[in-house]
DSSP file (Angstrom, degrees, kcal/mol; ACC not computed):
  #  RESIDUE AA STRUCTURE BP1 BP2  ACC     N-H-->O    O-->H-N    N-H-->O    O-->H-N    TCO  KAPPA ALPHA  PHI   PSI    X-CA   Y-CA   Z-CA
    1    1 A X              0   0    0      0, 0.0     2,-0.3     0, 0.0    79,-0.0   0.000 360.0 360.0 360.0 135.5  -19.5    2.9  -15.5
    2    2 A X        -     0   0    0      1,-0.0     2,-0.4     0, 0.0    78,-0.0  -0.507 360.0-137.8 -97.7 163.6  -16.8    2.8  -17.6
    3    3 A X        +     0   0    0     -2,-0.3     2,-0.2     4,-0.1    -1,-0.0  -0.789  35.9 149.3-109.4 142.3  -13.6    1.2  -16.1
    4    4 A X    >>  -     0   0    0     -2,-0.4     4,-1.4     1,-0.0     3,-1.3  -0.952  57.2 -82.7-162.7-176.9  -10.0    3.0  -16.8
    5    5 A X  H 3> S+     0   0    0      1,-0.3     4,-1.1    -2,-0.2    -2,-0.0   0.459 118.7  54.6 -95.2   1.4   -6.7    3.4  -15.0
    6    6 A X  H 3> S+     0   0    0      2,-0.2     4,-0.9     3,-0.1    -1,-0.3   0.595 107.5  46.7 -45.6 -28.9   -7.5    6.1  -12.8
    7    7 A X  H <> S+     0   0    0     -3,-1.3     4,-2.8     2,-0.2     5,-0.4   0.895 111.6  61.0 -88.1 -35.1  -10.6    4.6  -11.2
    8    8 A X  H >X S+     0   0    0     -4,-1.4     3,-2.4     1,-0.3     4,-1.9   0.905 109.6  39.2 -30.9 -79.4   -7.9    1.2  -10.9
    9    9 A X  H 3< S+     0   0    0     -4,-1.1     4,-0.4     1,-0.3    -1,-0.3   0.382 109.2  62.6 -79.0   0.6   -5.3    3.1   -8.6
   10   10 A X  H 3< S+     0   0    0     -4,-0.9     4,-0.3    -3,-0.2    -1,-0.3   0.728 106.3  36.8 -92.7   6.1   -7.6    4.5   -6.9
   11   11 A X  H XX S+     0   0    0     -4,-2.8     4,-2.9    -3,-2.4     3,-0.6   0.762 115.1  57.6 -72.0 -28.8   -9.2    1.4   -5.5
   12   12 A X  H 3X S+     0   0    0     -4,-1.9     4,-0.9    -5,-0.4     5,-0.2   0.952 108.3  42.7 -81.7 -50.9   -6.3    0.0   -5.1
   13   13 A X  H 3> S+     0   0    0     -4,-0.4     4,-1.3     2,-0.2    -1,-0.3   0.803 108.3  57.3 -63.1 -12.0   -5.1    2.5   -3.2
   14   14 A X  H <4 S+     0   0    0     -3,-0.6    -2,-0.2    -4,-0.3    -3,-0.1   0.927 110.5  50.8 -72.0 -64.0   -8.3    2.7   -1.2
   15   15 A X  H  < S+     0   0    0     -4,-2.9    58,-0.4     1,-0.2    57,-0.2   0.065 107.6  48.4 -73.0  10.2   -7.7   -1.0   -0.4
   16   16 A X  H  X S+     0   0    0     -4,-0.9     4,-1.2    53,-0.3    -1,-0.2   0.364 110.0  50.4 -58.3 -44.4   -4.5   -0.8    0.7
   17   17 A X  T  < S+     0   0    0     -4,-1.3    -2,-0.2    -5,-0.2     4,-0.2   0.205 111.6  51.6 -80.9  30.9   -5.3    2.0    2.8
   18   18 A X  T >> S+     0   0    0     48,-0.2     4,-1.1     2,-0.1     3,-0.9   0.756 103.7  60.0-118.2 -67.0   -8.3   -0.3    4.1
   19   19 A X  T 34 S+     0   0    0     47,-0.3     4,-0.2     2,-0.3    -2,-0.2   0.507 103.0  51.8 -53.1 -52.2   -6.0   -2.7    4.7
   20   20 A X  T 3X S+     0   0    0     -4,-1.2     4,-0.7     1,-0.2    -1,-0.3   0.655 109.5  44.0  -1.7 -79.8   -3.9   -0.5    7.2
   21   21 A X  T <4 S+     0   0    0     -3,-0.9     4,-0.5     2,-0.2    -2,-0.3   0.463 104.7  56.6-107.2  -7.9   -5.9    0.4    9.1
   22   22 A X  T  X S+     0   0    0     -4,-1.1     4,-2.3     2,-0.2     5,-0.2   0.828 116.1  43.1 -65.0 -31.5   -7.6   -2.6    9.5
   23   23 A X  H  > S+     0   0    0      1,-0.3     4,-0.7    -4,-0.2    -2,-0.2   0.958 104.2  66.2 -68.5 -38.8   -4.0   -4.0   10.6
   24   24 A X  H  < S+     0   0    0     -4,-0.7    -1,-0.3     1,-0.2    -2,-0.2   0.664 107.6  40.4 -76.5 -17.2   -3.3   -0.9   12.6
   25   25 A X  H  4 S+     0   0    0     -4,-0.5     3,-0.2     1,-0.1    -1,-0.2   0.610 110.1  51.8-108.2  -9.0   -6.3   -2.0   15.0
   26   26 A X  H >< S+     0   0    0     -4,-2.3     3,-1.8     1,-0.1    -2,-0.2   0.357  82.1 100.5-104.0  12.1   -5.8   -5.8   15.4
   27   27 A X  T 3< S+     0   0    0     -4,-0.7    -1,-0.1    -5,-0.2    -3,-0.1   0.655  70.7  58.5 -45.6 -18.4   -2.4   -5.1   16.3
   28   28 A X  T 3  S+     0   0    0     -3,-0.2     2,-0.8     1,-0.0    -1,-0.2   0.478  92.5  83.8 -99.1   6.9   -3.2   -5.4   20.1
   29   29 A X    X   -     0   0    0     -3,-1.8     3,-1.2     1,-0.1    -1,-0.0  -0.890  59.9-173.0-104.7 115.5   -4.4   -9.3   19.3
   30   30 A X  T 3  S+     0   0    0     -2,-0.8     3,-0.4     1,-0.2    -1,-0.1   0.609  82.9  66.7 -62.5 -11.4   -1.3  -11.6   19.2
   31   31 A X  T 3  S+     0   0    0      1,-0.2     3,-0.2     2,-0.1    -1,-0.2   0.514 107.1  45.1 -96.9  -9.7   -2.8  -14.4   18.1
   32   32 A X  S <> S+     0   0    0     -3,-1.2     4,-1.5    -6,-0.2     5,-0.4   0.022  77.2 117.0-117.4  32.9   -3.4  -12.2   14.6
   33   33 A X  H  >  +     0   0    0     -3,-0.4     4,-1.3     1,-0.2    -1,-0.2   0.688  61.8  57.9 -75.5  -3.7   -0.1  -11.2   14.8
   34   34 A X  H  4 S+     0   0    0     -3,-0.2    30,-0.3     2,-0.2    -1,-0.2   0.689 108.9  49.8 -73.9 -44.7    1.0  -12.9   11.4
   35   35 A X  H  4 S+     0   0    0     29,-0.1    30,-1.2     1,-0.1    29,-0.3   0.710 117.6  36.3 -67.0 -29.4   -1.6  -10.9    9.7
   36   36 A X  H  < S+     0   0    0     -4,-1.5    -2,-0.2    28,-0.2    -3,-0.2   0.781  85.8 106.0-110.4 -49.5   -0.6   -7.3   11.3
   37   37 A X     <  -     0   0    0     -4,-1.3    27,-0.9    -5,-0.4     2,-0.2  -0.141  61.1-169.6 -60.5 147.6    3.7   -7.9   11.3
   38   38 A X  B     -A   63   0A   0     25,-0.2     2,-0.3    26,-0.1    25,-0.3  -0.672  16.6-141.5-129.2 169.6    4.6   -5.4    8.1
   39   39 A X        -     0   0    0     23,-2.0     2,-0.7    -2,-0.2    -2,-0.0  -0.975  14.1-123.8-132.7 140.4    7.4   -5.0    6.4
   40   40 A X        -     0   0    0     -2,-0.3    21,-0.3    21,-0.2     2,-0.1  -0.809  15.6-168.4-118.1 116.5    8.9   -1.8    5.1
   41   41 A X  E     +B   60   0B   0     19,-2.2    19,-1.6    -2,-0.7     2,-0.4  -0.391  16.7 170.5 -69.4 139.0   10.0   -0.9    1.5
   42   42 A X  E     -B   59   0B   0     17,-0.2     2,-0.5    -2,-0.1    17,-0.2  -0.999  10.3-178.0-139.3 164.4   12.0    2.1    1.0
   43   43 A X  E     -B   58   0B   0     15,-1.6    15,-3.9    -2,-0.4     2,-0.6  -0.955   1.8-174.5-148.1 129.2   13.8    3.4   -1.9
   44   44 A X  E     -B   57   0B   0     -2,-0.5    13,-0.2    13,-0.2    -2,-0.0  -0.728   4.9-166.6-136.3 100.1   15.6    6.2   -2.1
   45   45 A X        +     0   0    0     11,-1.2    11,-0.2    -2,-0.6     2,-0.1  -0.075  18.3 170.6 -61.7-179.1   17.2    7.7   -5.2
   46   46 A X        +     0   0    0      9,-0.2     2,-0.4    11,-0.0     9,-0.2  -0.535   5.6 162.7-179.4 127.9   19.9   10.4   -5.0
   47   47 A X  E     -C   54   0C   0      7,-1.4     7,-1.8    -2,-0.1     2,-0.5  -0.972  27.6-146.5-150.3 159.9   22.3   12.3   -7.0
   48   48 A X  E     +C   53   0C   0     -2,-0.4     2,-1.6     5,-0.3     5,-0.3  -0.896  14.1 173.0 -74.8  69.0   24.7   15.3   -7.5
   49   49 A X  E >   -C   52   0C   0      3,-2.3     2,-9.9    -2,-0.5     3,-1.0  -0.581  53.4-112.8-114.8  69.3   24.9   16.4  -10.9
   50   50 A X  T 3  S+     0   0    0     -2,-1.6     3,-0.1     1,-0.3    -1,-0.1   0.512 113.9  39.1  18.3 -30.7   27.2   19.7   -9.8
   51   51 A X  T 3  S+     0   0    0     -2,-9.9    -1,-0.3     1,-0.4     2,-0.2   0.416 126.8  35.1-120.5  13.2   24.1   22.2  -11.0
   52   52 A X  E <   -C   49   0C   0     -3,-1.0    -3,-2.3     2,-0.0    -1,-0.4  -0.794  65.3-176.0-161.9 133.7   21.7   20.1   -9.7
   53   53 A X  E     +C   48   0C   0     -5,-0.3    -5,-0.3    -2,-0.2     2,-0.3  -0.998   5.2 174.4-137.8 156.2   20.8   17.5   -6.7
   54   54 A X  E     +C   47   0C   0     -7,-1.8    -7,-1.4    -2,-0.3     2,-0.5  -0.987  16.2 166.2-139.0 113.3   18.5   15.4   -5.7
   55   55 A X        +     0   0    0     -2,-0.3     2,-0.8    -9,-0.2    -9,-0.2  -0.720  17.6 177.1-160.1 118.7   17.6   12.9   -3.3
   56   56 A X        -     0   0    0     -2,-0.5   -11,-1.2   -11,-0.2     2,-0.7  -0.807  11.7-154.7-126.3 102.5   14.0   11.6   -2.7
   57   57 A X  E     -B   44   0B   0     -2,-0.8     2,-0.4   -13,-0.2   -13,-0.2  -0.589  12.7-177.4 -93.8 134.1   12.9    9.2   -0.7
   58   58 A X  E     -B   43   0B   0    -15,-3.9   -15,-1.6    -2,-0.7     2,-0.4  -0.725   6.8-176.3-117.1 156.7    9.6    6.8   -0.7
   59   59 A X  E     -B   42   0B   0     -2,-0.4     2,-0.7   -17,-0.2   -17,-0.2  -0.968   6.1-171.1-133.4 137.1    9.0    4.4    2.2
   60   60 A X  E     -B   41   0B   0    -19,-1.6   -19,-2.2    -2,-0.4     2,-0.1  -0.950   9.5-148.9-127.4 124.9    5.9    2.0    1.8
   61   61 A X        +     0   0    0     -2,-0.7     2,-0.3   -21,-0.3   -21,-0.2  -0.295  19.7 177.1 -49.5 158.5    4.4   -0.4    4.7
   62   62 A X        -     0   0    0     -2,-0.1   -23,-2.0   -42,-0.1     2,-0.2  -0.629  10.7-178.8-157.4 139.2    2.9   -3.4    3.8
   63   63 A X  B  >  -A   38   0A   0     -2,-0.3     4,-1.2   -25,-0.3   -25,-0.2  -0.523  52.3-101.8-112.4-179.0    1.2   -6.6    5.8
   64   64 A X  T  4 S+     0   0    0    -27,-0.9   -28,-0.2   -30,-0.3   -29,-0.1   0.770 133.4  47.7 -81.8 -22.4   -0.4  -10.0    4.7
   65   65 A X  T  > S+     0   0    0    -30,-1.2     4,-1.7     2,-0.2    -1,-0.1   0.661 104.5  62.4-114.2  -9.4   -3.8   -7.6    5.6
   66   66 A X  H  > S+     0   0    0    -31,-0.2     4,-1.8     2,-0.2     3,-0.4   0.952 109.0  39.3 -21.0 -76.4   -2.3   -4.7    3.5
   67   67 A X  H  < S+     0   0    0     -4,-1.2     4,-0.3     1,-0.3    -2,-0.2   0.162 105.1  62.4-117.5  28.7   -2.4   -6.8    0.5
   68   68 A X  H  > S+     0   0    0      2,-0.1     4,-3.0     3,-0.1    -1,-0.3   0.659 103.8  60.8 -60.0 -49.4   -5.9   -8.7    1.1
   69   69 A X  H  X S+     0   0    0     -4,-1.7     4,-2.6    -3,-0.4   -53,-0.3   0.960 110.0  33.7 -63.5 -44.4   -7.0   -5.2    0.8
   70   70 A X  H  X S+     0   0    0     -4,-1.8     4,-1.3     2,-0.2    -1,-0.3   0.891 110.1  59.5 -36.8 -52.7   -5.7   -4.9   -2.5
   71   71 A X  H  4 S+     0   0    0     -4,-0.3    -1,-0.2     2,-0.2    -2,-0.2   0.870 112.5  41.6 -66.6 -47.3   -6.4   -8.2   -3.6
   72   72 A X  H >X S+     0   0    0     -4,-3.0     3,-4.8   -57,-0.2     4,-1.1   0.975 111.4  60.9 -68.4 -75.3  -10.7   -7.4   -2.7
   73   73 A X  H >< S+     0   0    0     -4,-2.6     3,-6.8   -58,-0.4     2,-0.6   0.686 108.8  40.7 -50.3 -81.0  -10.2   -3.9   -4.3
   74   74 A X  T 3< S+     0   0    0     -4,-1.3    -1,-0.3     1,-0.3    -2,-0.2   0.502 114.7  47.0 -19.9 -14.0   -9.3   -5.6   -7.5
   75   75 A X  T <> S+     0   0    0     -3,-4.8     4,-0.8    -2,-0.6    -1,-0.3   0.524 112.5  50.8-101.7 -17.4  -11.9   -8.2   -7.2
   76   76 A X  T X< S+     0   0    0     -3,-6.8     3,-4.3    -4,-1.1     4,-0.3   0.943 112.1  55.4 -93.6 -74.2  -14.7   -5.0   -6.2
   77   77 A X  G >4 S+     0   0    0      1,-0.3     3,-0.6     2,-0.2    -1,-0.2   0.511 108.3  43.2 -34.1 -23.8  -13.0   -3.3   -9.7
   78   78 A X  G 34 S+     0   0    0     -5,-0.4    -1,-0.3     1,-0.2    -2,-0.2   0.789 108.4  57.7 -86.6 -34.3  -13.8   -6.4  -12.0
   79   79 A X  G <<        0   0    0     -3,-4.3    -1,-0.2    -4,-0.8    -2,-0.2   0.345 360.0 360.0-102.1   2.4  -17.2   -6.8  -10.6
   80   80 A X    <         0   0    0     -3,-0.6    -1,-0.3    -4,-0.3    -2,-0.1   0.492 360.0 360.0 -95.4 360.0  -18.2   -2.8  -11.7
């Protein structure tokens, strides 16, 4: 299989969203609560340029089990 940067982002996204949802169901154990607490990025450009405006916002989640998922997709991707 030949490797290129489509098949990349989409493991990586795969294994982020993995990652999620794995967090999104140990959320009701406290004792893994270090692993499941997230933090949220957001960035939001915006401007007014009189004949045009704009203003677009991205918000991303991420946990410590978030970016395990990543961290295995990327190891799954080397290994093809």
């Amino acid at each position: 299989m030949k490797k290129n940067v489509g098949i990349l982002l989409l493991f990586l996204l795969l294994g982020w969203l993995a990652g999620a949802w794995i967090a999104k169901a140990l959320e009701p154990v406290q004792a893994l609560s270090f692993l499941t607490a997230s933090t949220m990025i957001k960035w939001s450009p915006q401007a007014n340029l009189d004949i045009i405006s704009y203003d677009i916002t991205i918000q991303m989640k991420l946990s410590l089990l978030s970016l395990i998922g990543i961290i295995v997709s990327v190891w799954l991707y080397r290994r093809l």
